[in-house]
GUFI-482182 format. One record per residue (C-alpha): y, x, z; residue in three letters. Coordinates in nm, 4 decimals. Last residue first. Example, Ala and Ser with C-alpha at 12.3 -4.5 7.8 and 13.67 -1.06 7.14 Angstrom:
REM residues 2
-0.1060, 1.3670, 0.7140, ser
-0.4500, 1.2300, 0.7800, ala
//
This chain:
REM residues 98
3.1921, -3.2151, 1.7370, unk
3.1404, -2.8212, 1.7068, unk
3.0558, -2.6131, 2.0070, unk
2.6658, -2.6358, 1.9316, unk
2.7373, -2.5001, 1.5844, unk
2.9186, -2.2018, 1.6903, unk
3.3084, -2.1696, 1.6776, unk
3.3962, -1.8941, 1.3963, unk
3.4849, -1.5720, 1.3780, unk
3.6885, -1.4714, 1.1388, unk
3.5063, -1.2515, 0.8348, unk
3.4882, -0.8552, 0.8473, unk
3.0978, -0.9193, 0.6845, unk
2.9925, -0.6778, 0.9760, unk
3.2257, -0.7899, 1.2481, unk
3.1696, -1.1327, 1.1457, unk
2.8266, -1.1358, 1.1244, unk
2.8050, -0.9586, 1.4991, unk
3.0553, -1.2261, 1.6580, unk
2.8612, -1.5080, 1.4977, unk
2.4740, -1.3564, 1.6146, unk
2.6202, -1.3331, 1.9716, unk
2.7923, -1.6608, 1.9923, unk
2.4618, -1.8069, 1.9008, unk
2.1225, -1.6877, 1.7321, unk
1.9147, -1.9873, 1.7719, unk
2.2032, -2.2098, 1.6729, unk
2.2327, -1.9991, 1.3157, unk
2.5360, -2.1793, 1.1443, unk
2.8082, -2.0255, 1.2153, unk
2.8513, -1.7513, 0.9382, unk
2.9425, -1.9883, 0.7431, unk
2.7348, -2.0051, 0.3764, unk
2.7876, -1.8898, -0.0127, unk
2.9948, -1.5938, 0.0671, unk
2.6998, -1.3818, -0.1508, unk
2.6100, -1.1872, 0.1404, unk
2.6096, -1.4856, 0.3726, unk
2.3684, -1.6766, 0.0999, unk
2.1490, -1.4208, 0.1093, unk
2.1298, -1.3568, 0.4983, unk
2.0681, -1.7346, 0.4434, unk
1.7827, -1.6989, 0.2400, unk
1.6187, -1.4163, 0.4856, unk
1.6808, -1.5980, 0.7643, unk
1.4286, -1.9096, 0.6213, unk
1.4324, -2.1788, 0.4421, unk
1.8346, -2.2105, 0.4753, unk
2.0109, -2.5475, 0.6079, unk
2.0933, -2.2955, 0.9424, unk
1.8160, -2.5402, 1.1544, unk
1.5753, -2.3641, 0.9139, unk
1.3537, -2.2205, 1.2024, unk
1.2245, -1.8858, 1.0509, unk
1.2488, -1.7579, 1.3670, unk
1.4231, -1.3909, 1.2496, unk
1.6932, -1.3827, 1.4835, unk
1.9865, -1.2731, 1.2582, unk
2.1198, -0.8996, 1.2561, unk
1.8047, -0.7687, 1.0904, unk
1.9095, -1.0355, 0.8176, unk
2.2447, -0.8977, 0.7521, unk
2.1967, -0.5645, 0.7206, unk
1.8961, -0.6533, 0.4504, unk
2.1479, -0.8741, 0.2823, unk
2.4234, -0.5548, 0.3014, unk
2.1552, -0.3323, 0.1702, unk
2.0785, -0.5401, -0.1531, unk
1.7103, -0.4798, -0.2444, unk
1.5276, -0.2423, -0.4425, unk
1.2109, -0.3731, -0.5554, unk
0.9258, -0.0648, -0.6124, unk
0.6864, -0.0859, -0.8918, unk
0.6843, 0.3076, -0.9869, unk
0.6503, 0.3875, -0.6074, unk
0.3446, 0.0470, -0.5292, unk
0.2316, 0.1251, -0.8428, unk
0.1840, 0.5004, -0.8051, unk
0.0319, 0.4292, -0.4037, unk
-0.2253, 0.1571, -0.5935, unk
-0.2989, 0.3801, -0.8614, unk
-0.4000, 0.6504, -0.6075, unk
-0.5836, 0.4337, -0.3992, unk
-0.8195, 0.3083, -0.6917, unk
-0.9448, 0.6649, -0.7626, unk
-0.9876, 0.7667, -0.3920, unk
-1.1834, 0.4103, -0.3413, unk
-1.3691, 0.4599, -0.7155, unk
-1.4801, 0.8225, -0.5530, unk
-1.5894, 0.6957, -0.2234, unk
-1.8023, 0.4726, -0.4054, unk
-1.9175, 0.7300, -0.6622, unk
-1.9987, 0.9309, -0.3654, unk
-2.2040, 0.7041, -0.1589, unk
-2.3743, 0.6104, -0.4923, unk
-2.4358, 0.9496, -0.5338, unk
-2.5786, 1.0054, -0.1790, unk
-2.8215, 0.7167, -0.1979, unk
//
């Protein structure tokens, strides 16, 4: 019972390690201004901007693609910070345009 114990705890130790070198040698940068972006937005994954999620539209902002008015959930707040970052105008929010 004890070597099967061990060769168990052995294959986890074993299995962990290429796991952790993967996960290092594997590793996805990202664009820093996107990831900027999307901790700025609200993160409810509501797709009232046109975008699948906030992550697609912090894309889209990054690449000049979208407004940076059209997150409702975030509002005025969410517009002003964008445009500070992005050092874009700001524009009206989505519930002020008619």
């Amino acid at each position: 019972m004890f070597n099967s114990i061990l060769a168990i705890a052995l294959l986890a130790c074993f299995f962990g390690l290429v796991l952790g070198i993967a996960a290092i040698a594997f590793k996805v940068q990202s664009n820093p201004i996107v990831d900027k972006i999307d901790h700025l937005l609200p993160q409810t994954q509501c797709t009232q901007c046109g975008y699948a999620g906030c992550r697609p539209y912090a894309e889209a902002l990054a690449k000049g693609e979208a407004p940076i008015n059209l997150c409702p959930p975030g509002g005025e707040q969410t517009i002003h910070a964008l445009a500070d970052l992005l050092d874009l105008e700001v524009l009206a929010a989505p519930e002020d345009q008619a």
